[in-house]
N, CA, C and O of each residue as an XYZ file, in Angstrom:
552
protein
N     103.771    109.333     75.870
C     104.951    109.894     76.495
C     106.014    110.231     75.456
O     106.925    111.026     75.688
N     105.848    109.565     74.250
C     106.952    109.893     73.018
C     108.391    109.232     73.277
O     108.736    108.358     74.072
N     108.930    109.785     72.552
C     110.562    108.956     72.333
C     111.574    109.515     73.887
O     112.065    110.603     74.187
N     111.550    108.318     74.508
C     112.530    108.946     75.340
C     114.239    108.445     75.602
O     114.535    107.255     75.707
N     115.187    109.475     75.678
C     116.387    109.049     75.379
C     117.307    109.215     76.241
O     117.147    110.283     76.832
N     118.676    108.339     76.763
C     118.933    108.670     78.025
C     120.206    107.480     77.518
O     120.098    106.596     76.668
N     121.662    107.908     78.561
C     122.926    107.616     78.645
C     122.840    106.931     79.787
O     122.120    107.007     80.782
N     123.952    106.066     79.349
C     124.419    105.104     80.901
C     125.670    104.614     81.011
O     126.278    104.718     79.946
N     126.152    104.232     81.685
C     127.700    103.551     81.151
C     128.444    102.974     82.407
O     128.282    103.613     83.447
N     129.014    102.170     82.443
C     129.291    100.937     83.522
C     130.851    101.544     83.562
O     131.632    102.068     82.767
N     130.835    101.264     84.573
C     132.704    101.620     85.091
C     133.348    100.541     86.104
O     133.587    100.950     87.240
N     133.564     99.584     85.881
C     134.405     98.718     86.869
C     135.674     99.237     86.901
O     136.436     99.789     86.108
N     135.680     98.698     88.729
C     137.079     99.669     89.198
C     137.495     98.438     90.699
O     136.933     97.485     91.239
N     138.361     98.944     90.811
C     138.910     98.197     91.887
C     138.675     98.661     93.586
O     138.419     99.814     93.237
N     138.610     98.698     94.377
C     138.258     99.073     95.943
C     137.426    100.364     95.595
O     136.751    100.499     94.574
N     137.575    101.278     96.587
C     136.482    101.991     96.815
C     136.091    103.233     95.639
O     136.994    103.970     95.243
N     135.212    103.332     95.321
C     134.498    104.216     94.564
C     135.260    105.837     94.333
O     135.247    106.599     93.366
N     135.943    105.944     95.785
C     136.325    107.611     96.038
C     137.561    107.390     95.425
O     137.887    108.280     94.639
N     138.559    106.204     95.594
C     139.562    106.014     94.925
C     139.932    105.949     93.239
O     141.053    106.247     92.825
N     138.940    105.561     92.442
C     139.091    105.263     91.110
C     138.015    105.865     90.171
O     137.611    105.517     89.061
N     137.543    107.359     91.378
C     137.332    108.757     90.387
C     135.892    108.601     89.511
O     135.501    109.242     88.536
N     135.095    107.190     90.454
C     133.996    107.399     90.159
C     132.841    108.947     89.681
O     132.200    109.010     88.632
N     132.859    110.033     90.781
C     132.242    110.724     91.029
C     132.650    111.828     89.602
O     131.842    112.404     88.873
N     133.958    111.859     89.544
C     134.381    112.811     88.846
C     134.156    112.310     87.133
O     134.095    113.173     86.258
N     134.042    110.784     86.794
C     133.687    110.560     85.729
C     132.218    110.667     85.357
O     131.842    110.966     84.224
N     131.301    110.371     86.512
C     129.649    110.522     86.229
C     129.474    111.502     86.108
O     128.344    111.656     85.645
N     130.259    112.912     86.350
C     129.995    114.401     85.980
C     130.518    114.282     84.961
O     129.927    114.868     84.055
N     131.677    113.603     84.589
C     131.910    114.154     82.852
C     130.497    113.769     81.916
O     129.770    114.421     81.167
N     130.531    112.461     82.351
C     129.017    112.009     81.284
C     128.351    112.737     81.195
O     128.108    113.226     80.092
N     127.723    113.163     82.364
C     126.278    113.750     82.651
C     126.416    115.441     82.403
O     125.359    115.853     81.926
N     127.438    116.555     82.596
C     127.905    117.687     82.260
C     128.880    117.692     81.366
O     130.014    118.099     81.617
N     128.474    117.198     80.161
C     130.258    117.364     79.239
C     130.775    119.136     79.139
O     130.181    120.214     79.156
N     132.162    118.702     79.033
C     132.452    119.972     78.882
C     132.086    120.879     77.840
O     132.141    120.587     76.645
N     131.610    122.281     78.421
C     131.448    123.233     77.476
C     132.646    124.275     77.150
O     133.202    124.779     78.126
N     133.041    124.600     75.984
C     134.219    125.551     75.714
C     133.497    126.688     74.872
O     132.818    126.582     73.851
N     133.803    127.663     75.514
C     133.573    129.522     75.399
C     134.680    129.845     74.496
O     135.459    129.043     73.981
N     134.655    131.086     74.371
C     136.053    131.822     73.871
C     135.852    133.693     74.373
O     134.992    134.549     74.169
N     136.632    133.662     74.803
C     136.705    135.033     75.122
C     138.281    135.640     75.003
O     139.375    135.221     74.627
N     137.768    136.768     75.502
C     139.475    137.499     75.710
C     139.651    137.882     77.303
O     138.980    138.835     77.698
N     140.321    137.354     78.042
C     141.036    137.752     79.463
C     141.693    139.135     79.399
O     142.633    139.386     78.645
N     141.297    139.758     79.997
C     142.507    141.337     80.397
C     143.840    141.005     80.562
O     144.691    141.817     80.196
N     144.207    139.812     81.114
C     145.644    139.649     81.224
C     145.470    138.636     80.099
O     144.758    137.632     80.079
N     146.817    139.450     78.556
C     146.807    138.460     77.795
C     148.002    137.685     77.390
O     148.620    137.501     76.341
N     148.106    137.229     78.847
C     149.423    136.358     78.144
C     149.231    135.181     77.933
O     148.089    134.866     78.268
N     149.967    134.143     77.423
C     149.422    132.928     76.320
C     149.631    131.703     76.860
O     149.733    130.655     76.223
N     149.732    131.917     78.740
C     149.846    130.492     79.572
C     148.390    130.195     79.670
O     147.494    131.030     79.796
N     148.264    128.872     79.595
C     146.849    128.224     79.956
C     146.633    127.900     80.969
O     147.573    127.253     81.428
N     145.544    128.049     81.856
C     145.153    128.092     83.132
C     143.719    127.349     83.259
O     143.037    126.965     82.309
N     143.517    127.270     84.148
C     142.158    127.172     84.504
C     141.470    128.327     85.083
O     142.128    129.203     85.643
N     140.579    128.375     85.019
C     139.363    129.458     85.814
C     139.762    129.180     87.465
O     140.364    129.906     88.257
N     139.240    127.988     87.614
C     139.531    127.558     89.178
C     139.719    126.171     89.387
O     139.006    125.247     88.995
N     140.773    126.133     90.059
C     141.326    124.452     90.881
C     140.915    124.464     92.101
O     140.661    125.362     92.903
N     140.875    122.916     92.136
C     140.808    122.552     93.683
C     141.386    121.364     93.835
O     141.252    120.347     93.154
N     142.236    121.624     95.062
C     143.004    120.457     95.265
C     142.951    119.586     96.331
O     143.760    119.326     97.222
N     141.298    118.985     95.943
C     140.692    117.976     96.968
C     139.921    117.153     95.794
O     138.972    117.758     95.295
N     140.179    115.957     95.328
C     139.368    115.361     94.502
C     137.580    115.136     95.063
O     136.750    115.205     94.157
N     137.215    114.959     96.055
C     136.031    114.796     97.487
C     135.344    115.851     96.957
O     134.216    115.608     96.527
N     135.940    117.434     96.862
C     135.355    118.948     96.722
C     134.873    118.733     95.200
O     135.596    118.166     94.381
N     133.933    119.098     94.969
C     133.574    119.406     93.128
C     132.998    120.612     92.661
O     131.920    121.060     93.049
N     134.070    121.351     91.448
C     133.263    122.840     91.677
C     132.216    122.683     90.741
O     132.397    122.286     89.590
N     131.094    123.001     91.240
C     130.045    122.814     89.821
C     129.763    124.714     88.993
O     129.574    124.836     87.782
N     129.789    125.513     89.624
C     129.500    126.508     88.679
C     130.484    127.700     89.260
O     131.113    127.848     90.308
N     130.284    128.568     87.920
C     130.926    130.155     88.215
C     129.761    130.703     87.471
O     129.399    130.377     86.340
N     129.110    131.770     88.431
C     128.569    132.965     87.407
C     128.437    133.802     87.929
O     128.952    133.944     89.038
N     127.649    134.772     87.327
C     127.594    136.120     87.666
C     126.978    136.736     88.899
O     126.145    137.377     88.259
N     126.771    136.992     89.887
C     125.989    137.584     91.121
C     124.899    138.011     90.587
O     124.953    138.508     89.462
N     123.554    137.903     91.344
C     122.474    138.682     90.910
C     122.155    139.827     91.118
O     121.433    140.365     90.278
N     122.447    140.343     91.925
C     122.714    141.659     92.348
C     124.047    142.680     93.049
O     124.259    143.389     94.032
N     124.677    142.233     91.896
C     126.138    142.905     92.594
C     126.963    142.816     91.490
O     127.117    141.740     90.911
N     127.820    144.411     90.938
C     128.720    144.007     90.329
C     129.950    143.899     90.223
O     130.561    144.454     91.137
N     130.666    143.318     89.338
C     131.925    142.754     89.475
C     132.069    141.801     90.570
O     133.107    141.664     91.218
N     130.678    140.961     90.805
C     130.816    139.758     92.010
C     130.198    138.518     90.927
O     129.190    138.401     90.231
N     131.644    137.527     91.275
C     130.803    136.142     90.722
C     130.574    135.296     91.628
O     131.284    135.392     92.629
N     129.681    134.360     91.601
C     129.276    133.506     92.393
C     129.928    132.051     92.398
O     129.275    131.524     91.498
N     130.676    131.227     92.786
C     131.258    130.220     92.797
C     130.474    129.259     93.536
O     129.920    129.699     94.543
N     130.276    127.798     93.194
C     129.482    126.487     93.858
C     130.516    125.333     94.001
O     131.099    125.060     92.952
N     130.774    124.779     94.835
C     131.255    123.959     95.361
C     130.431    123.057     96.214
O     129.579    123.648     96.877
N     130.503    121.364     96.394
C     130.000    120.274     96.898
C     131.275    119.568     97.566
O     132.395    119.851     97.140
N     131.119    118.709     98.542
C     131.494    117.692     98.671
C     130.744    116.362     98.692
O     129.714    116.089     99.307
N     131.673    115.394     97.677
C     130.981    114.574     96.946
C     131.061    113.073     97.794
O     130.439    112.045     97.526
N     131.845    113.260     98.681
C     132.149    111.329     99.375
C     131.971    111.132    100.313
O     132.366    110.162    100.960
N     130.992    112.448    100.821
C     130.144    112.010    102.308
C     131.332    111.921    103.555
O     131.284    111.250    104.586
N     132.400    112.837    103.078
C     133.143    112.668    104.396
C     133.558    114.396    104.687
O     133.016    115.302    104.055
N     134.564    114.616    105.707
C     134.792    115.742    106.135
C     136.186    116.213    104.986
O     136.668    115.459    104.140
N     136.429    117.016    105.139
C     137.802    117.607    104.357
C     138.096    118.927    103.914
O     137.189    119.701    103.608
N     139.282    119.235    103.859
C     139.639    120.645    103.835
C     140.218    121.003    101.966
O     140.982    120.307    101.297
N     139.616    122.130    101.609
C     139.986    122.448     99.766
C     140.725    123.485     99.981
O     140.495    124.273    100.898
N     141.886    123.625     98.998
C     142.629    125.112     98.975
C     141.518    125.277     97.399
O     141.085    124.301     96.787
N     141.334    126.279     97.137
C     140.994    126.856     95.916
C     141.375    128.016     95.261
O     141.339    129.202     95.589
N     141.867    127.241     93.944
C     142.871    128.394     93.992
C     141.939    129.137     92.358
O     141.205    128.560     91.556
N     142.379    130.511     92.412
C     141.227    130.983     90.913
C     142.874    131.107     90.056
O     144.056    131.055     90.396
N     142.068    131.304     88.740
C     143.019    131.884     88.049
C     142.898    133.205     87.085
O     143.483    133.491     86.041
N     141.975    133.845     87.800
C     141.865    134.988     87.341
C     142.099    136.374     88.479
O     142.371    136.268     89.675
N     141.941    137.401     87.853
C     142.749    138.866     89.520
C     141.099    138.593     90.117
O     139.963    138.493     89.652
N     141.770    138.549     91.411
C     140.477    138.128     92.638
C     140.319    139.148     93.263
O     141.076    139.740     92.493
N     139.996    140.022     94.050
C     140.288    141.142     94.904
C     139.810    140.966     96.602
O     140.313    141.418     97.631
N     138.622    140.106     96.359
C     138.044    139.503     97.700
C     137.180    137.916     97.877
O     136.313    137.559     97.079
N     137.442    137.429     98.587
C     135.956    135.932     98.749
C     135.300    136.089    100.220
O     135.733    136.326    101.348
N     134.297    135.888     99.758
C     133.369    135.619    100.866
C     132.356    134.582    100.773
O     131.824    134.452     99.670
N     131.928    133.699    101.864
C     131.029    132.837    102.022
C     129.494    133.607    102.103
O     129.136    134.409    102.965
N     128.768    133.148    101.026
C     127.619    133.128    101.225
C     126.447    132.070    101.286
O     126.751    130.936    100.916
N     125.310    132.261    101.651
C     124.526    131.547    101.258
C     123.740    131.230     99.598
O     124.201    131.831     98.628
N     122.676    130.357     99.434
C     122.437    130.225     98.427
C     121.492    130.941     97.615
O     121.202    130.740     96.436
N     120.852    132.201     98.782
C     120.380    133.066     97.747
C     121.408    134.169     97.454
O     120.914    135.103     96.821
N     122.721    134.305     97.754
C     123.777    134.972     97.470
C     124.141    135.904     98.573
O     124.571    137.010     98.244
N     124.034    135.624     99.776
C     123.831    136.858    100.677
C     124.808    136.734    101.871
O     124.211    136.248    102.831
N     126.060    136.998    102.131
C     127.028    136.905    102.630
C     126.590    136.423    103.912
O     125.539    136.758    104.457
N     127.562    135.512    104.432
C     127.405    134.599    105.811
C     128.240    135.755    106.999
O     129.400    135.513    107.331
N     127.844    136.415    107.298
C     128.683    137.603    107.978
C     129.109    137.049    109.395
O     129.785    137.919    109.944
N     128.971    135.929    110.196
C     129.681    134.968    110.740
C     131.143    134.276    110.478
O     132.209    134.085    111.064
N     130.604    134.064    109.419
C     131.445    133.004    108.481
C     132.804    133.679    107.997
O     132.839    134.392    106.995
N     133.935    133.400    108.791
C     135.336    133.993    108.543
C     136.237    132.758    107.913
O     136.631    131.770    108.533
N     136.529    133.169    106.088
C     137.646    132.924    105.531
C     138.836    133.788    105.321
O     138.631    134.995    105.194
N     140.145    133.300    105.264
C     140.938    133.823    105.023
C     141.377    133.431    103.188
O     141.604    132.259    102.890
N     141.454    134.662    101.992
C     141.481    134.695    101.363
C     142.779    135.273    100.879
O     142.783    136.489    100.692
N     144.440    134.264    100.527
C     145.387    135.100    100.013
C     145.171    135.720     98.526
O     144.669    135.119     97.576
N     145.630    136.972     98.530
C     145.562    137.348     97.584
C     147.000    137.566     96.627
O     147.132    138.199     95.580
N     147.934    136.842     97.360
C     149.047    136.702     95.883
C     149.403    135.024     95.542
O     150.136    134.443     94.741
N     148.606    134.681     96.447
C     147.869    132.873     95.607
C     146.794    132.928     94.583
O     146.858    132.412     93.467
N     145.522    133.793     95.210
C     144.352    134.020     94.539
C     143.718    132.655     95.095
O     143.377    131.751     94.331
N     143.599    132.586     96.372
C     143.715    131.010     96.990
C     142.777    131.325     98.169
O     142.979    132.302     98.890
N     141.800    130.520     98.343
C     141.302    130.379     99.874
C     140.868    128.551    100.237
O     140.191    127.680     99.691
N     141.456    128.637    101.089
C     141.206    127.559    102.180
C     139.902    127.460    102.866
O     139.533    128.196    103.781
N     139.085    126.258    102.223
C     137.798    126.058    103.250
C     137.783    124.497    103.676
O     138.286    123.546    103.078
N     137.113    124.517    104.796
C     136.768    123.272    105.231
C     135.113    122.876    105.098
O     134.161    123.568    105.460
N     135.089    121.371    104.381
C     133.746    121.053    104.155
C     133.404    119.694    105.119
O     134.089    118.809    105.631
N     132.076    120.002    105.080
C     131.448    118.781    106.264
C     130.689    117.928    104.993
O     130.544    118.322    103.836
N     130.260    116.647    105.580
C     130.127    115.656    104.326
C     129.015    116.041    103.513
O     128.011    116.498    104.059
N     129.078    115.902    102.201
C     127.863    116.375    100.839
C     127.410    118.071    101.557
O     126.246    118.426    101.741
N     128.596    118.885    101.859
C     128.004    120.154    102.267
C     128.268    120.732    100.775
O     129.105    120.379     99.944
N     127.366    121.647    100.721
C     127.369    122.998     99.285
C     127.968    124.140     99.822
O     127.217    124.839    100.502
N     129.113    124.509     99.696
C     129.382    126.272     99.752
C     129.364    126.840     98.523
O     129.725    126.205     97.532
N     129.012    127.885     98.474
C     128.795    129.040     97.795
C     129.656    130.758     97.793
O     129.011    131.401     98.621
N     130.495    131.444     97.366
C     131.494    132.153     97.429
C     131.279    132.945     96.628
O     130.911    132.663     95.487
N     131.484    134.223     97.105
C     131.123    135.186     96.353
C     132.272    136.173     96.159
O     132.514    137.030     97.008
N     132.937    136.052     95.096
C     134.072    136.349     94.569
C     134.380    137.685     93.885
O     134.185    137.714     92.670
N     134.796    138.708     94.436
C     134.820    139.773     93.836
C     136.517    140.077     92.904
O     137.727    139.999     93.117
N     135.489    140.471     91.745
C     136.677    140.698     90.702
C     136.722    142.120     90.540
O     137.549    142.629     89.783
């Protein structure tokens, strides 16, 4: 089987798990951050994020590119604590539209969000360990 190699690391914390950011530290371990460099069209010299969310429960795991569509990225989102709850998400880049899709990328044409566009913000509600998927046109 050869050399095999693997991380672990103990976190004592006080009451419940969702409180003292368990979830959000086992993703740092396990996904450390990666840093890019590019140039943004808008170049002014405030630092931002790509995308927030202001539900610690919600976790965004990816942004990329659409597979068949352009100027559409694909956004992934989880909820991580097995309970119900509502995320604003806000981007920080020019948004023009969001839509819910599924996971082979294919718009939920049911599925009505409201997406402001001088927040760059949409409001979803998640059911417990649900995955949405958003398809974000830039």
């Amino acid at each position: 089987m050869g050399i095999q190699k693997f991380t672990y690391a103990v976190m004592p914390h006080k009451g419940v798990f969702q409180d003292a950011g368990v979830i959000q530290e086992a993703y740092n371990l396990n996904c450390p951050l990666r840093i890019d460099s590019f140039v943004l069209p808008d170049t002014s010299a405030v630092s931002r994020s790509f995308v927030e969310v202001d539900s610690p429960s919600v976790i965004f795991e990816a942004l990329k590119l659409a597979e068949d569509a352009e100027n559409v990225l694909v956004g992934r989102f989880y909820e991580a604590y097995g309970g119900h709850t509502t995320a604003n998400i806000r981007f920080g880049f020019p948004v023009k539209n969001v839509k819910l899709c599924n996971l082979l990328e294919n718009p939920i044409a049911e599925a009505v969000i409201t997406f402001c566009p001088t927040s760059k913000s949409v409001e979803i509600s998640f059911s417990p360990f649900q995955i949405i998927s958003l398809l974000i046109s830039i």
